[in-house]
C-alpha positions as CSV (number, residue, x, y, z in Angstrom):
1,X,89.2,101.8,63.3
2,X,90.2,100.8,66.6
3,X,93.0,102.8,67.8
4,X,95.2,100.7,70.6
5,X,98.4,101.7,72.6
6,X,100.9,98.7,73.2
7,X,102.4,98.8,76.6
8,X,105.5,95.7,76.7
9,X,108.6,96.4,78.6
10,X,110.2,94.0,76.3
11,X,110.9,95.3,72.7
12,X,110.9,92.8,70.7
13,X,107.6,91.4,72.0
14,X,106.5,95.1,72.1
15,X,107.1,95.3,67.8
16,X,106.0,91.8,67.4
17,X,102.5,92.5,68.8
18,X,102.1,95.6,67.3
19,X,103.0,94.0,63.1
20,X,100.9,91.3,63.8
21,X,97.6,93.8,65.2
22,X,98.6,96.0,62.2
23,X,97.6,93.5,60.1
24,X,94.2,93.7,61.2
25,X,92.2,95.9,58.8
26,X,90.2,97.1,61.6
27,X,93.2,97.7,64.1
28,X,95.7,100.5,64.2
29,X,98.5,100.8,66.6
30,X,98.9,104.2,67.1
31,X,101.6,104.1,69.8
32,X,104.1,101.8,72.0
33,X,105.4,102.3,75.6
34,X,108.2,100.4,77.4
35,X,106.9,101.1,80.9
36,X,103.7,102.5,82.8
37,X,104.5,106.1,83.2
38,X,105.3,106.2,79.3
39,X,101.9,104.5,79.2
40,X,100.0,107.2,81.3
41,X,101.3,110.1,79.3
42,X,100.9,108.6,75.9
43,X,96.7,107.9,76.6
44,X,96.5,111.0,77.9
45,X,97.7,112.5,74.4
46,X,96.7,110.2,71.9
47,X,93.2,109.0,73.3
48,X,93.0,105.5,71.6
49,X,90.2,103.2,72.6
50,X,91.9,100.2,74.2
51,X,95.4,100.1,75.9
52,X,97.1,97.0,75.6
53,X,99.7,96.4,79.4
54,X,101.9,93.9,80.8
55,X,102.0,93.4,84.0
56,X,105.4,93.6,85.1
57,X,107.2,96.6,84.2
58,X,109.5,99.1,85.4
59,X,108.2,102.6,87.2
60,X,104.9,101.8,86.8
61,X,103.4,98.1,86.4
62,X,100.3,97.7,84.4
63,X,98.4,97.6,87.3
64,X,99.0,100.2,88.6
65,X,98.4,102.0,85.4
66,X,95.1,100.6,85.0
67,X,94.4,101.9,88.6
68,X,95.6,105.2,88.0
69,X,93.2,104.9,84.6
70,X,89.9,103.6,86.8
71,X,90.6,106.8,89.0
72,X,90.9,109.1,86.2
73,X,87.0,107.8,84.8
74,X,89.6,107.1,81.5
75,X,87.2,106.1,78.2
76,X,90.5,103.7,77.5
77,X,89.7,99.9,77.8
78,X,92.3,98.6,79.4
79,X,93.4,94.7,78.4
80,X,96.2,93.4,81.0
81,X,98.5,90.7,78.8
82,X,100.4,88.5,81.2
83,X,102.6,85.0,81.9
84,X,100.8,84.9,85.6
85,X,97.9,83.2,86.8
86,X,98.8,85.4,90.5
87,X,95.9,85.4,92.5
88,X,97.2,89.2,93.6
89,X,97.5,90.2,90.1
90,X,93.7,88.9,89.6
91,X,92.8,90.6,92.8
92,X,93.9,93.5,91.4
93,X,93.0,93.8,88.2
94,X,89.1,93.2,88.9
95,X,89.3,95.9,91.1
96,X,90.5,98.1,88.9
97,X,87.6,97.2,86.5
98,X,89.8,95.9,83.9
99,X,88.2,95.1,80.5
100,X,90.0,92.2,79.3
101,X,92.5,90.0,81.3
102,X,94.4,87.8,79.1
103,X,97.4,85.3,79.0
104,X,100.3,86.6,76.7
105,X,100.5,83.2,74.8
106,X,97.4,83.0,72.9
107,X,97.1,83.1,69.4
108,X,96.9,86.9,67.7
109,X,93.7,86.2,66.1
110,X,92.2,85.4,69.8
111,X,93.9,88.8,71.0
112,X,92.1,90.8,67.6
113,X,88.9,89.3,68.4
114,X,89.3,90.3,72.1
115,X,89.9,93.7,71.8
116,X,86.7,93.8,68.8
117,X,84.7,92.2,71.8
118,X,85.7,94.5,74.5
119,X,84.7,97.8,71.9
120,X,81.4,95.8,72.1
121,X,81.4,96.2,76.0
122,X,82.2,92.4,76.5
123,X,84.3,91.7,79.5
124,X,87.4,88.7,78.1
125,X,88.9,86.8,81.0
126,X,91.5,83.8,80.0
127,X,89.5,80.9,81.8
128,X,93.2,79.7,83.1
129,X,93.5,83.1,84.7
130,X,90.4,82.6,86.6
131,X,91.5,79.2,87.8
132,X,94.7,80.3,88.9
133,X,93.6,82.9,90.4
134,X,90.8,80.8,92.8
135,X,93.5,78.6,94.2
136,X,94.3,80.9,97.3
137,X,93.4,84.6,98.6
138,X,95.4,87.0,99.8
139,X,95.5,86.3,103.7
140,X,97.6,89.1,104.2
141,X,95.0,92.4,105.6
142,X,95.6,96.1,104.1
143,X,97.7,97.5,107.0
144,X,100.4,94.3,106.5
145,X,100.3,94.3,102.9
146,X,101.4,98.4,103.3
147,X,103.8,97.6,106.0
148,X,105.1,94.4,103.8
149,X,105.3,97.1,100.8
150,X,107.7,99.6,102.9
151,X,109.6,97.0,104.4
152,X,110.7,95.7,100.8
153,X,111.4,99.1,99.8
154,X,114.4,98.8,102.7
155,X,112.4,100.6,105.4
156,X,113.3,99.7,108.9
157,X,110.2,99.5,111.5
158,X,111.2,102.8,112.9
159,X,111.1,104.2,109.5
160,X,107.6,102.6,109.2
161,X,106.5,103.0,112.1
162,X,106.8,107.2,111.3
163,X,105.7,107.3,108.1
164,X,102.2,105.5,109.5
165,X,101.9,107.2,112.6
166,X,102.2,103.9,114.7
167,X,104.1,102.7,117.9
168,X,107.3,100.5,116.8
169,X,105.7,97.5,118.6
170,X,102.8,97.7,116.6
171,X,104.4,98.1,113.5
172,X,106.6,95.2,114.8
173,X,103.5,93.2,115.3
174,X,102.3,93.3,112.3
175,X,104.8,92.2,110.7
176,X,104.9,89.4,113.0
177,X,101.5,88.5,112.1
178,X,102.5,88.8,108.2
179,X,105.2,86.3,108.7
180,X,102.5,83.8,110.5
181,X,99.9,84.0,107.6
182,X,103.1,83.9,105.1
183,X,104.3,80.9,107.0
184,X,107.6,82.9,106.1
185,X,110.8,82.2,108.2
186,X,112.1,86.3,108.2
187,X,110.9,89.2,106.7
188,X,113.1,88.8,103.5
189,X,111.3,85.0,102.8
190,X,107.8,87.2,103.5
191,X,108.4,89.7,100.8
192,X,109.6,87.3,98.1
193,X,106.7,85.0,98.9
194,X,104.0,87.7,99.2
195,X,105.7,89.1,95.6
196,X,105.7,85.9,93.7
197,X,102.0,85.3,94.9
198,X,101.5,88.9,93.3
199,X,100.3,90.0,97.2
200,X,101.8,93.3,97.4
């Protein structure tokens, strides 16, 4: 029996995936998180084989939970479920070693078979995903995507420049030099463009 923790922000989705994966003989849900700190402390307890996460959820995203997972040497397969073919996201979740990557629309039998291929030690990558994700990289380097990060958190540059140990110019430069490769207007339009491009 495969035992699999559903992580959806959304409930109805959340219950709707786990009836339908119930009725898999070999499938047993054995718990169901709303967010990715619920996540974290219900693999640690449980153990099941494969966690099931959405992307985009609140106090932790799935991401980072499958990071946090990767760091941990977790046995849990981890099998990201989203609506975004974000080149960031895709960044991400390869990096983080992710076992399946899949779009949240496919049939249920596709999703059963997945998670039967990835207990076989199969990798399952929605070919759309790939695509999406090939169409641009993220031209924004480490030290602006973490000043991008504290500046949509509401930090002013002194603030950042502080917290990193860096001259305010500096920090004001590379900002700057976010907004070129962003082709952003302000550091407002940066953010939201770097966000919806799954970049930060």
């Amino acid at each position: 029996m495969i035992r699999i923790v559903i992580t959806e922000d959304q409930r109805m989705l959340r219950g709707a995936l786990a009836a339908l994966l119930e009725l898999e003989d070999d499938i047993e849900v054995v718990g169901q998180a709303g967010d990715g700190q619920e996540a974290l402390t219900m693999i640690s307890s449980l153990e099941p084989d494969v966690c099931l996460l959405d992307i985009e959820m609140p106090i932790k995203t799935g991401l980072d939970v499958a990071e946090h997972l990767k760091q941990q040497n977790s046995a849990c397969r981890v099998i990201i479920l989203t609506t975004f073919a974000r080149p960031g996201y895709f960044e991400r979740a390869v990096k983080a070693d992710v076992q399946g990557y899949l779009l949240k629309d496919e049939p249920i039998e596709n999703l059963a078979e997945s998670i039967r291929r990835v207990m076989k030690g199969h990798r399952e990558i929605s070919p759309e995903l790939i695509f999406g994700a090939m169409k641009q990289e993220n031209p924004l380097s480490v030290r602006e995507r973490e000043i991008l990060s504290l500046s949509a958190e509401g930090k002013s540059a002194n603030e950042i420049s502080l917290l990193l140990h860096l001259s305010y110019g500096t920090v004001r430069n590379y900002i700057s030099e976010a907004l070129n490769k962003l082709d952003a207007k302000n550091r407002l339009e940066g953010i939201r463009i770097a966000e919806e491009k799954g970049w930060l």
